[in-house]
C-alpha atoms as an extended CHARMM CRD file, in Angstrom:
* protein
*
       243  EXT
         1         1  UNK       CA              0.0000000000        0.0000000000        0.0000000000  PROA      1               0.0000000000
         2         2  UNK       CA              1.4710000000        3.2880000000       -0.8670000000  PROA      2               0.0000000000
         3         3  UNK       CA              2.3210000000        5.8670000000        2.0460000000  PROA      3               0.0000000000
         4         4  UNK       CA              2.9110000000        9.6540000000        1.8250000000  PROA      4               0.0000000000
         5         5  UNK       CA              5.6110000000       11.3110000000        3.2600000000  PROA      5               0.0000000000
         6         6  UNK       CA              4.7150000000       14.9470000000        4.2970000000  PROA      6               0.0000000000
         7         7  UNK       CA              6.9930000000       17.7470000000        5.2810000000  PROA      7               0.0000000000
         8         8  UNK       CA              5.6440000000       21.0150000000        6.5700000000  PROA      8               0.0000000000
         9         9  UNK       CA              7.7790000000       23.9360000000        6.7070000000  PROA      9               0.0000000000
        10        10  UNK       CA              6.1710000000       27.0880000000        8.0160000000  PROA      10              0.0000000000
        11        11  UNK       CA              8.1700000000       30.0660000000        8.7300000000  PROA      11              0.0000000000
        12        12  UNK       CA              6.3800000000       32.4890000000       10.3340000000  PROA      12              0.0000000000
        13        13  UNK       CA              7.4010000000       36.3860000000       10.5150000000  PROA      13              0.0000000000
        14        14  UNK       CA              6.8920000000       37.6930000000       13.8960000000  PROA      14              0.0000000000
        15        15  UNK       CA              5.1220000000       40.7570000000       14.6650000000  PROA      15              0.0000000000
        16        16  UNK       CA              4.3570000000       41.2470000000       11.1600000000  PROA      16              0.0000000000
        17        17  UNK       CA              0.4270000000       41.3220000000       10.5140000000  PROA      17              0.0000000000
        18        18  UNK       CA             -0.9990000000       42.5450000000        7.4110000000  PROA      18              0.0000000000
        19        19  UNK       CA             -4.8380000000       43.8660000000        6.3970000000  PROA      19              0.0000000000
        20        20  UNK       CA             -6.5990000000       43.0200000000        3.3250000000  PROA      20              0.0000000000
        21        21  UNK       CA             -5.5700000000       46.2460000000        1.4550000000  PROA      21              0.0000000000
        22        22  UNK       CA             -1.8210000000       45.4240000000        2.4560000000  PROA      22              0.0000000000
        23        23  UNK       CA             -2.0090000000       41.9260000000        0.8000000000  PROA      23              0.0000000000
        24        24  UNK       CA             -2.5140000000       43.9600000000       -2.3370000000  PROA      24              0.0000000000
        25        25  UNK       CA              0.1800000000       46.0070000000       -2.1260000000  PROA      25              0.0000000000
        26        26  UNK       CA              2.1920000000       42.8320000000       -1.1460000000  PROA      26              0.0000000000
        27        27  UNK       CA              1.3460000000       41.4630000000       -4.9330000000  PROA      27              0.0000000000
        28        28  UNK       CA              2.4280000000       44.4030000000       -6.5810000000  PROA      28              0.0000000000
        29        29  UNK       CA              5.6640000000       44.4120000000       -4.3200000000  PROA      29              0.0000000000
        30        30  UNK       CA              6.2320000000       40.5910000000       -5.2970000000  PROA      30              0.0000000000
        31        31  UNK       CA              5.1190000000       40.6170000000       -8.8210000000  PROA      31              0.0000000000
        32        32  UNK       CA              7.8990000000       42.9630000000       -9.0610000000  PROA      32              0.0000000000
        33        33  UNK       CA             10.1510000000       40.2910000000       -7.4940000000  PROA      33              0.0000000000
        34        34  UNK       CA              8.8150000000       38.0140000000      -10.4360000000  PROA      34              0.0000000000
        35        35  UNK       CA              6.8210000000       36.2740000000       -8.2130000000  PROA      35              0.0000000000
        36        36  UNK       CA              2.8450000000       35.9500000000       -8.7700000000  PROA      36              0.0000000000
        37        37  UNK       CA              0.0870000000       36.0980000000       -6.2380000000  PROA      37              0.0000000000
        38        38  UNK       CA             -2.5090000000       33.9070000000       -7.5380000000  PROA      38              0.0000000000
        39        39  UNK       CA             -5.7300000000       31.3230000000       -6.5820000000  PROA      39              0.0000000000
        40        40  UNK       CA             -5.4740000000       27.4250000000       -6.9180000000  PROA      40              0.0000000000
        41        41  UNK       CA             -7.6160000000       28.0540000000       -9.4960000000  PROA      41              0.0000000000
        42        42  UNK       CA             -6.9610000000       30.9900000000      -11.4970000000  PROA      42              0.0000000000
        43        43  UNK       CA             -5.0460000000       29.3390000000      -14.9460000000  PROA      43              0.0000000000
        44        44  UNK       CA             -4.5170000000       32.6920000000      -16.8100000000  PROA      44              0.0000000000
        45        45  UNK       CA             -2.2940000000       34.1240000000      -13.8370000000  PROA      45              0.0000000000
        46        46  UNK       CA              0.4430000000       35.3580000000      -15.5290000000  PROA      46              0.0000000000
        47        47  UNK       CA             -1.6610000000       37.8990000000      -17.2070000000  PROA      47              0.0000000000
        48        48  UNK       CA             -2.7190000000       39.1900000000      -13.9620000000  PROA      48              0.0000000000
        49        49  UNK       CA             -0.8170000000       43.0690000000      -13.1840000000  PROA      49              0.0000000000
        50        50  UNK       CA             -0.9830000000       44.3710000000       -9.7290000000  PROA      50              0.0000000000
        51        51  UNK       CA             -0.4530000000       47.4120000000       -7.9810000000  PROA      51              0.0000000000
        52        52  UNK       CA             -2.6440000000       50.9870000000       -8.3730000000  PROA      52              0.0000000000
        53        53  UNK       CA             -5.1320000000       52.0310000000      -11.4620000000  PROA      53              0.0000000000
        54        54  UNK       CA             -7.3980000000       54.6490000000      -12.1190000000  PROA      54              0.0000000000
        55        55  UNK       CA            -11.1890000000       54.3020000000      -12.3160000000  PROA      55              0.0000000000
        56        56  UNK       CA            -13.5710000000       56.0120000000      -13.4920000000  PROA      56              0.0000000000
        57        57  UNK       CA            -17.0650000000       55.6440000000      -12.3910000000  PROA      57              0.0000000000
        58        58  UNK       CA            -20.2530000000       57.3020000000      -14.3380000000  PROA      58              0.0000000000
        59        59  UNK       CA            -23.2190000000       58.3040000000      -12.5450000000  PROA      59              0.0000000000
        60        60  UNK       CA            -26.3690000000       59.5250000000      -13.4110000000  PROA      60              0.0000000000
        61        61  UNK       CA            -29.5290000000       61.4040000000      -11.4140000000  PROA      61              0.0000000000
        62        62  UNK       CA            -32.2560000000       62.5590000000      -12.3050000000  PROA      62              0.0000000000
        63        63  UNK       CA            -33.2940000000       66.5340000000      -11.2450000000  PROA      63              0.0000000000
        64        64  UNK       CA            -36.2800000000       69.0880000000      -11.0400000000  PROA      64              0.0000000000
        65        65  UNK       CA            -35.0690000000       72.4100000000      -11.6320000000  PROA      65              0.0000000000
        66        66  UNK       CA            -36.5610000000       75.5930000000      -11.3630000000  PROA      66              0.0000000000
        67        67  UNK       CA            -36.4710000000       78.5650000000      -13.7700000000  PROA      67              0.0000000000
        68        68  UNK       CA            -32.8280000000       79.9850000000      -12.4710000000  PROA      68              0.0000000000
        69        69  UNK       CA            -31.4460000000       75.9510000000      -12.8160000000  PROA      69              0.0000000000
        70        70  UNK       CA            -31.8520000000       75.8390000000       -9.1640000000  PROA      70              0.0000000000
        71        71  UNK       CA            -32.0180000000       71.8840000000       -7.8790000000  PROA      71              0.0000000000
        72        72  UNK       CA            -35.3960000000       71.2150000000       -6.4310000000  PROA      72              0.0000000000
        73        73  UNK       CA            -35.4360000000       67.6660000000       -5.9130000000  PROA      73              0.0000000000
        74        74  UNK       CA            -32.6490000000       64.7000000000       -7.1170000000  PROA      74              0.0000000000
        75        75  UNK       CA            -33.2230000000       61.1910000000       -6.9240000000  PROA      75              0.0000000000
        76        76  UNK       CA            -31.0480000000       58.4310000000       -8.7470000000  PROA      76              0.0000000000
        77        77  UNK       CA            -34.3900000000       56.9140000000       -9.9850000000  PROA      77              0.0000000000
        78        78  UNK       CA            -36.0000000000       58.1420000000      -13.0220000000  PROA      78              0.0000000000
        79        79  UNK       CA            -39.4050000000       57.4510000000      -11.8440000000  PROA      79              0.0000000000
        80        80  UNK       CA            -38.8580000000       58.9220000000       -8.5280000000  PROA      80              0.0000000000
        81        81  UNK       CA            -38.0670000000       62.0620000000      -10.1230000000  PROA      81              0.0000000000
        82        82  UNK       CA            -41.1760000000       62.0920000000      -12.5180000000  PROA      82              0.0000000000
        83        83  UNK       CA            -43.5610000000       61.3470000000       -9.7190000000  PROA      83              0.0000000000
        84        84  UNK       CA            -42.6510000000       64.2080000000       -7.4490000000  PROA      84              0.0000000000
        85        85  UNK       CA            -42.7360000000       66.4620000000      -10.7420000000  PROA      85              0.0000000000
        86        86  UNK       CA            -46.4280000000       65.2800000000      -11.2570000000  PROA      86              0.0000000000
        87        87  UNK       CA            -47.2590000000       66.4220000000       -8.0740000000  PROA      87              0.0000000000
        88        88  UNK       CA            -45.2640000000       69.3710000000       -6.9480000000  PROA      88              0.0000000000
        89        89  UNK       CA            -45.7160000000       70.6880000000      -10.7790000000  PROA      89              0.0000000000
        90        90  UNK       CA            -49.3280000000       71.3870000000      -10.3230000000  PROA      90              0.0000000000
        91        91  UNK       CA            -48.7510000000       73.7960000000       -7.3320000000  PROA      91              0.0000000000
        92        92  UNK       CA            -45.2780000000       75.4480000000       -8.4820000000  PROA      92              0.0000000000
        93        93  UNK       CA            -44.9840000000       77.0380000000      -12.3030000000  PROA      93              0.0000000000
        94        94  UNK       CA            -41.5960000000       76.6530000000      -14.1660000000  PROA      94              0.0000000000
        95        95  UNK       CA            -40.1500000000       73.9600000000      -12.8860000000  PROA      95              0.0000000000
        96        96  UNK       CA            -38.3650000000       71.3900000000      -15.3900000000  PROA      96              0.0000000000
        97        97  UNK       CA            -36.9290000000       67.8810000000      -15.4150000000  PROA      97              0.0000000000
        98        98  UNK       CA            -33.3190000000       66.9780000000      -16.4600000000  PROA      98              0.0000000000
        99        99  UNK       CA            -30.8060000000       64.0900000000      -16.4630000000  PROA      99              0.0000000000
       100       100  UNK       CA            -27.4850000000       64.7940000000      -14.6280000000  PROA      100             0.0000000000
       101       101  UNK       CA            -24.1190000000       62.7370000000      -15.4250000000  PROA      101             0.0000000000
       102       102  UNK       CA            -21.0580000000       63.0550000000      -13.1050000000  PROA      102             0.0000000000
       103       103  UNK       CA            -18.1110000000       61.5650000000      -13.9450000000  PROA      103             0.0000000000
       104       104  UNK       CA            -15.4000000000       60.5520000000      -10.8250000000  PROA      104             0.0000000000
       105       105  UNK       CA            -11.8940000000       59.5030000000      -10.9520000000  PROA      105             0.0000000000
       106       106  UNK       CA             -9.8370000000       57.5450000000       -8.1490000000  PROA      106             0.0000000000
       107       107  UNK       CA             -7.0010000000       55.5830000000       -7.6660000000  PROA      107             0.0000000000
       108       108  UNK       CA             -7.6330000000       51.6490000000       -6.4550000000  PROA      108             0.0000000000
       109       109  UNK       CA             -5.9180000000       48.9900000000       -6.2530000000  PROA      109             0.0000000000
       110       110  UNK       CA             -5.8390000000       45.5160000000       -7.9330000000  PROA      110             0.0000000000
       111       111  UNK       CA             -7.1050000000       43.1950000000       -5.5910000000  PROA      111             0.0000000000
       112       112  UNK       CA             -4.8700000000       39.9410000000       -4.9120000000  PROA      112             0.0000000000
       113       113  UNK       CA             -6.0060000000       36.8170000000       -6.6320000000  PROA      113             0.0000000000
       114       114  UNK       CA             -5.3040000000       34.4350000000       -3.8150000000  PROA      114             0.0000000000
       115       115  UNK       CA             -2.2520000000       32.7820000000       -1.5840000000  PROA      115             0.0000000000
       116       116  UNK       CA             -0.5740000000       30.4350000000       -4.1810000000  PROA      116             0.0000000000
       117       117  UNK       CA              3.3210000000       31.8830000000       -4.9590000000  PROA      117             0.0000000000
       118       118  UNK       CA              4.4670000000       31.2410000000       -8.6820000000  PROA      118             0.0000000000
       119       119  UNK       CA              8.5010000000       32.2670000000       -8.9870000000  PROA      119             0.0000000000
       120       120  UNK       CA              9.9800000000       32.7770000000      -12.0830000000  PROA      120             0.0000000000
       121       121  UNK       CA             10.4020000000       29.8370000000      -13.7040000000  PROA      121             0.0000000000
       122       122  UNK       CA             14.1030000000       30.5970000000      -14.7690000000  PROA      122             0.0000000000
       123       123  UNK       CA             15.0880000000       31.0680000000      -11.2740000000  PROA      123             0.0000000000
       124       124  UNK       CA             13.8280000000       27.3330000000       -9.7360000000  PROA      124             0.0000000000
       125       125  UNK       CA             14.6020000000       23.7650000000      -10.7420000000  PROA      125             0.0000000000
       126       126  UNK       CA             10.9570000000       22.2960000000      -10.2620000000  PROA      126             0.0000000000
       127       127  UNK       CA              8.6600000000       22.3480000000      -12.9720000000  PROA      127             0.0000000000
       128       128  UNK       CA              5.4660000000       24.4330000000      -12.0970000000  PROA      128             0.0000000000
       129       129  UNK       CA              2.0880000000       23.1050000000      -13.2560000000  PROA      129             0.0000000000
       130       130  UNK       CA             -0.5950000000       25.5300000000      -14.5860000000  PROA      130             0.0000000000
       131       131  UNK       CA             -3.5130000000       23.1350000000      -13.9580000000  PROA      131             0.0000000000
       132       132  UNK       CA             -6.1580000000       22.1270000000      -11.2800000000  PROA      132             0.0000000000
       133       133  UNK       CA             -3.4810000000       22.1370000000       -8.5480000000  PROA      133             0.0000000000
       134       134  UNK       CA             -0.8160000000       24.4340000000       -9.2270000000  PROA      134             0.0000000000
       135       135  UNK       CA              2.5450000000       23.0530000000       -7.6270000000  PROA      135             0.0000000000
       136       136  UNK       CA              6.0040000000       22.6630000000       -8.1330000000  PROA      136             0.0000000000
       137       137  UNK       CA              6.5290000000       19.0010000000       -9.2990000000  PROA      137             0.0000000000
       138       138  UNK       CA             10.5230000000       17.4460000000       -9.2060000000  PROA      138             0.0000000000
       139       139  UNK       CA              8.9210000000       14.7110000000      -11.8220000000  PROA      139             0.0000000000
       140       140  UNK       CA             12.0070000000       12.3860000000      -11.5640000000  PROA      140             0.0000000000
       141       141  UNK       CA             11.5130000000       12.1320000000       -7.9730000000  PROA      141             0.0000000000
       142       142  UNK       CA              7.6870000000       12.0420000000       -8.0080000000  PROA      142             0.0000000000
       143       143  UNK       CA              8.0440000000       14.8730000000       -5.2690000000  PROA      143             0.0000000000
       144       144  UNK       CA              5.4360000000       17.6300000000       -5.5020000000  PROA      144             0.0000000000
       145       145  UNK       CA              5.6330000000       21.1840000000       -3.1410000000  PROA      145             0.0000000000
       146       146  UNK       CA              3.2680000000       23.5360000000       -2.4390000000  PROA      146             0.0000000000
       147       147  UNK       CA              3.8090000000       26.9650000000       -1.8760000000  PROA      147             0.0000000000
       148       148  UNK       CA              1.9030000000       29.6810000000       -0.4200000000  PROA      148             0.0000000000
       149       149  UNK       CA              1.3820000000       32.5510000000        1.9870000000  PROA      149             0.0000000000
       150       150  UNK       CA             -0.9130000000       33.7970000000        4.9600000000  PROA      150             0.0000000000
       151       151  UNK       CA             -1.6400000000       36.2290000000        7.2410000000  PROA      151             0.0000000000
       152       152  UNK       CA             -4.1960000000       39.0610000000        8.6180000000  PROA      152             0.0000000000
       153       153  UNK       CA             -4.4440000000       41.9470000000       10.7880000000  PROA      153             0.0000000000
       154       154  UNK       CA             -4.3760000000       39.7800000000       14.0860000000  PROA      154             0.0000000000
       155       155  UNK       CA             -2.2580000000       36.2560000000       13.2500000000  PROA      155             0.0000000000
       156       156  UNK       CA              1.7010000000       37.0520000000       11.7670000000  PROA      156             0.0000000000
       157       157  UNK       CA              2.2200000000       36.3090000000        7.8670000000  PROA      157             0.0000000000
       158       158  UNK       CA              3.5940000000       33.0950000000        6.6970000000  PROA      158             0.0000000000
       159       159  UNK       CA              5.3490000000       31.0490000000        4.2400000000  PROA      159             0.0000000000
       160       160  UNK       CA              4.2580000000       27.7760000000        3.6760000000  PROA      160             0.0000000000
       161       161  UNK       CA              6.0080000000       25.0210000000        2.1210000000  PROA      161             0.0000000000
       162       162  UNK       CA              4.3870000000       21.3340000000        1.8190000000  PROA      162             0.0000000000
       163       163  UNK       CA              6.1210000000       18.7940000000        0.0650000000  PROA      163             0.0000000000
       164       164  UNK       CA              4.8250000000       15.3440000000       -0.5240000000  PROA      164             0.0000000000
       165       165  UNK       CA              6.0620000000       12.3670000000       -1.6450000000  PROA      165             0.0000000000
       166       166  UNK       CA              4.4810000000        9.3510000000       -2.4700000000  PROA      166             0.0000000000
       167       167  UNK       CA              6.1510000000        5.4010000000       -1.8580000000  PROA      167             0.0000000000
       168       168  UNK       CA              5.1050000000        2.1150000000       -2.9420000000  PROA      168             0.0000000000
       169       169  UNK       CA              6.8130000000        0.9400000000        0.6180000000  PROA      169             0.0000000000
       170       170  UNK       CA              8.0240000000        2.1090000000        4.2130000000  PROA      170             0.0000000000
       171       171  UNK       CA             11.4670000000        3.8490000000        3.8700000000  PROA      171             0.0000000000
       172       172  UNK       CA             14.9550000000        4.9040000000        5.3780000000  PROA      172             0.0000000000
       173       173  UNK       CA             14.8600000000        8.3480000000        7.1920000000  PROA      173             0.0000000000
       174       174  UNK       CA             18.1610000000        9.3770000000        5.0450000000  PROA      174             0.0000000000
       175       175  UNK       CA             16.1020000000        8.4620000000        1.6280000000  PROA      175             0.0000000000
       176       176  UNK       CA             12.8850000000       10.8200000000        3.3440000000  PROA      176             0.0000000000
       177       177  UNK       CA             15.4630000000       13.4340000000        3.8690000000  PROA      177             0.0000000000
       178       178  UNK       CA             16.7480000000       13.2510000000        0.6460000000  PROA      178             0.0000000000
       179       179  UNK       CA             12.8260000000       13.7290000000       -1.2340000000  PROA      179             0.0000000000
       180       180  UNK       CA             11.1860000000       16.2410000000        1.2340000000  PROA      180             0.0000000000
       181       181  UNK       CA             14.7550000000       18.1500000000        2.4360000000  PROA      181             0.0000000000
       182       182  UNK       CA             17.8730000000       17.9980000000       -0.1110000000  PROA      182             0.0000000000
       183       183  UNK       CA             16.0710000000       17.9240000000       -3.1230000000  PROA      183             0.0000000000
       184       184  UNK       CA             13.7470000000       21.2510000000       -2.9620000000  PROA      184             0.0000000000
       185       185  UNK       CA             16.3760000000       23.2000000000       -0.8970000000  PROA      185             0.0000000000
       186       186  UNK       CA             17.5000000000       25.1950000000       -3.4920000000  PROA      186             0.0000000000
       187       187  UNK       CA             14.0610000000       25.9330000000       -4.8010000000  PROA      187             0.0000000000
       188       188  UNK       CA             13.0440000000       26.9850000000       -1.1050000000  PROA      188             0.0000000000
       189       189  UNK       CA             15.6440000000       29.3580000000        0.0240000000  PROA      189             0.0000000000
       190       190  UNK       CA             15.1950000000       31.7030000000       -3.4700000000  PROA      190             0.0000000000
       191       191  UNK       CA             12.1090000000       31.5630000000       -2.7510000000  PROA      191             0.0000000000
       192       192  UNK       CA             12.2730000000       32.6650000000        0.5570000000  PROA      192             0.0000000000
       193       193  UNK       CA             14.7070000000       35.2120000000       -0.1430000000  PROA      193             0.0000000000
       194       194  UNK       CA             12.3880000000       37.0970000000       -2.7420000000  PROA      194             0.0000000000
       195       195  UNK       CA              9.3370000000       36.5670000000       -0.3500000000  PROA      195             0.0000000000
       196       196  UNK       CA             11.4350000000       38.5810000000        2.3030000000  PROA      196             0.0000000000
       197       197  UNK       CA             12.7640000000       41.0090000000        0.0090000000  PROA      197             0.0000000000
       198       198  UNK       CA              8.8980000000       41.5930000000       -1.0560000000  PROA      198             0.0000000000
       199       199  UNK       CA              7.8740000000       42.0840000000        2.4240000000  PROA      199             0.0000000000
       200       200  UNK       CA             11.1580000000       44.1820000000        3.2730000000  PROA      200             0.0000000000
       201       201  UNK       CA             10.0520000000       46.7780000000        0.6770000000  PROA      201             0.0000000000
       202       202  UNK       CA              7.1100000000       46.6720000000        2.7660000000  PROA      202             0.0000000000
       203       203  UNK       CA              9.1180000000       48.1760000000        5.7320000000  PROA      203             0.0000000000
       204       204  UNK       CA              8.5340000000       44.7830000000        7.0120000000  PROA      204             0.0000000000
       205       205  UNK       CA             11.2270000000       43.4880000000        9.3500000000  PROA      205             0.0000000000
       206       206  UNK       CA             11.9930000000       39.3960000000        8.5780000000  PROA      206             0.0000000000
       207       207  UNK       CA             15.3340000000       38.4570000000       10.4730000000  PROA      207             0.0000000000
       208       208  UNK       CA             13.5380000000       37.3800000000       13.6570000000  PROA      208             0.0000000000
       209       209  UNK       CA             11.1210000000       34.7100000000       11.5800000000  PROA      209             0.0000000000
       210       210  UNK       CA             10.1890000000       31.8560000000       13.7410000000  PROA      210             0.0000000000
       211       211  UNK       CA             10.5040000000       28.3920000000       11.9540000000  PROA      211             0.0000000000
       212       212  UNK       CA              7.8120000000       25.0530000000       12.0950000000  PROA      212             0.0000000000
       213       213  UNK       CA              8.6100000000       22.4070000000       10.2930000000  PROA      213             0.0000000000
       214       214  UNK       CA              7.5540000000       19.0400000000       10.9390000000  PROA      214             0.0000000000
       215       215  UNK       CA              6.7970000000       15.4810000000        9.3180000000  PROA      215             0.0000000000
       216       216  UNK       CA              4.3690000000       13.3590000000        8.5220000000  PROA      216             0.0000000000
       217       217  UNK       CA              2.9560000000       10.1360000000        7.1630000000  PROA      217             0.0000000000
       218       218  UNK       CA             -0.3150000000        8.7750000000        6.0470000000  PROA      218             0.0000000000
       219       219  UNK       CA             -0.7900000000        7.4010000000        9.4010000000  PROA      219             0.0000000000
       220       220  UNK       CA             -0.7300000000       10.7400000000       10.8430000000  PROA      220             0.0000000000
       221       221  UNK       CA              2.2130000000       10.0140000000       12.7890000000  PROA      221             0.0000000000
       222       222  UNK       CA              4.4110000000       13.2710000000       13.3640000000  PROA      222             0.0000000000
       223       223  UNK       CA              8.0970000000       14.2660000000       14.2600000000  PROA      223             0.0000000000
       224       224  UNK       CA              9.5370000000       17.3560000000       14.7660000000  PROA      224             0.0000000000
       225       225  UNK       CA             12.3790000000       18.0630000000       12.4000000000  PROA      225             0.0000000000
       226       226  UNK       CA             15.8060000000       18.0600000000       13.2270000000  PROA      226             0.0000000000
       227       227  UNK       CA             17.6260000000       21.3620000000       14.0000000000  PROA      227             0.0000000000
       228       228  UNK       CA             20.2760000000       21.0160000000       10.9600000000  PROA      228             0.0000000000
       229       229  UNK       CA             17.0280000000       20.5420000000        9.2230000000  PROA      229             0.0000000000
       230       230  UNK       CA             15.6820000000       24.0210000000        9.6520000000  PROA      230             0.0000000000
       231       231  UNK       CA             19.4750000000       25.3920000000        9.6980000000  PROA      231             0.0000000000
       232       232  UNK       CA             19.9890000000       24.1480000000        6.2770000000  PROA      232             0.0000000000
       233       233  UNK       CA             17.0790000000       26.0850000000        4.6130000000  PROA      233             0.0000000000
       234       234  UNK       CA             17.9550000000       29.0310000000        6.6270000000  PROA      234             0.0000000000
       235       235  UNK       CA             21.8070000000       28.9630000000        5.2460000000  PROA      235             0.0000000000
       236       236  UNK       CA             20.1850000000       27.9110000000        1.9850000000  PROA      236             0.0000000000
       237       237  UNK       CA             18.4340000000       31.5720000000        2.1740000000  PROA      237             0.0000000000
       238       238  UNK       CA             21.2960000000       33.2930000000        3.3900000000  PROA      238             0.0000000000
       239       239  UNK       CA             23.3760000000       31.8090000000        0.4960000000  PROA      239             0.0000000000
       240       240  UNK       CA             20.6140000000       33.2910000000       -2.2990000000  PROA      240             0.0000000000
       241       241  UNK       CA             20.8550000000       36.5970000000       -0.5550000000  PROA      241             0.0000000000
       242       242  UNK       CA             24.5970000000       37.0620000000       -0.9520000000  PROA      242             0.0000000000
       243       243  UNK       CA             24.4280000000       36.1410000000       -4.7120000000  PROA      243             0.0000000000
């Protein structure tokens, strides 16, 4: 029976919430890293463009006016208008009905499209699917990450990595290791590193990030992961940031 190894790795920026309107500046501020904010399943993401547009919104309402243009009464409803013209016209001489149009411009900005984290594709060794599921796949090694962001205005942002790999039998620890650690290592710490630059150009302070990383199995059973574990993603950063 095949089992599925699992490994979590959560690193979690301390004392660094972020609002609704902040995740959107967040996608502009990656985007220009080359990384895309997008849902699980949005397929046309890379012609999404973040950051701040103008729109302009048309409005229309409908007046009586007396004989110096004066506004009498202004409803957005047509029929509104025309009913209180019936009956204030028959007491009140030269009044008139017209159509008003305002036109207003403001700034906005492009809303996020969801959590998912697409990196430049010339800048990581997995192959990135743009399908139902949208994750990094090592095919050779049947090993498939995940990786994606959160975060509000009361719980710190994060980013998530899940890898999963999937055996036709129980194996060594060292061959685990080598799937769910060694392989996407490289992948992880650019990825990191332009996460943290993103959120840096946010004012956002990142050094004092709190790691979780942990295993699991189809069973459910967990371990904690070893200290040179979460040391070797960290240096794996580190070693992106220097280049």
């Amino acid at each position: 029976m095949p089992i599925i190894y699992e490994r979590n790795f959560i690193i979690e920026y301390n004392n660094c919430k972020i609002t609704d309107a902040q995740k959107n500046i967040l996608a502009e501020k990656l985007q220009a890293n080359d990384v895309i904010a997008h849902s699980w399943v949005t397929n046309n993401f890379k012609d999404i463009t973040y950051g701040e547009y103008e729109q302009t919104e048309t409005t229309t309402s409908y007046q009586i006016v007396d004989e110096d243009n004066n506004v009498i009464y202004e409803s957005e409803y047509n029929f509104h208008t025309a009913d209180v013209f019936d009956q204030i016209g028959k007491f009140i001489g030269g009044l008139s009905r017209q159509e008003q149009t305002t036109e207003t411009t403001s700034k906005k900005w492009k809303q996020i499209d969801g959590s998912r984290l697409c990196f430049d594709e010339g800048l990581i060794e997995a192959y990135y699917t743009n399908g139902y599921n949208h994750n990094y796949y090592y095919e050779d090694e049947g090993v498939i990450m995940k990786v994606s962001f959160n975060g509000s205005h009361y719980s710190n942002i994060q980013l998530e990595f899940k890898i999963t790999w999937e055996a036709d039998r129980v194996q060594r620890p060292q061959i685990i290791e080598d799937k769910l650690v060694k392989l996407p290592l490289n992948d992880m710490g650019v990825m990191q590193n332009l996460f943290e630059i993103s959120l840096n150009n946010m004012g956002y302070y990142t050094e004092d990030a709190i790691v979780h990383c942990y295993f699991e199995t189809k069973t459910e059973t967990k371990s904690e992961c070893s200290p040179d574990i979460v040391k070797m993603v960290r240096d794996a950063r580190n070693k992106e940031e220097e280049e």
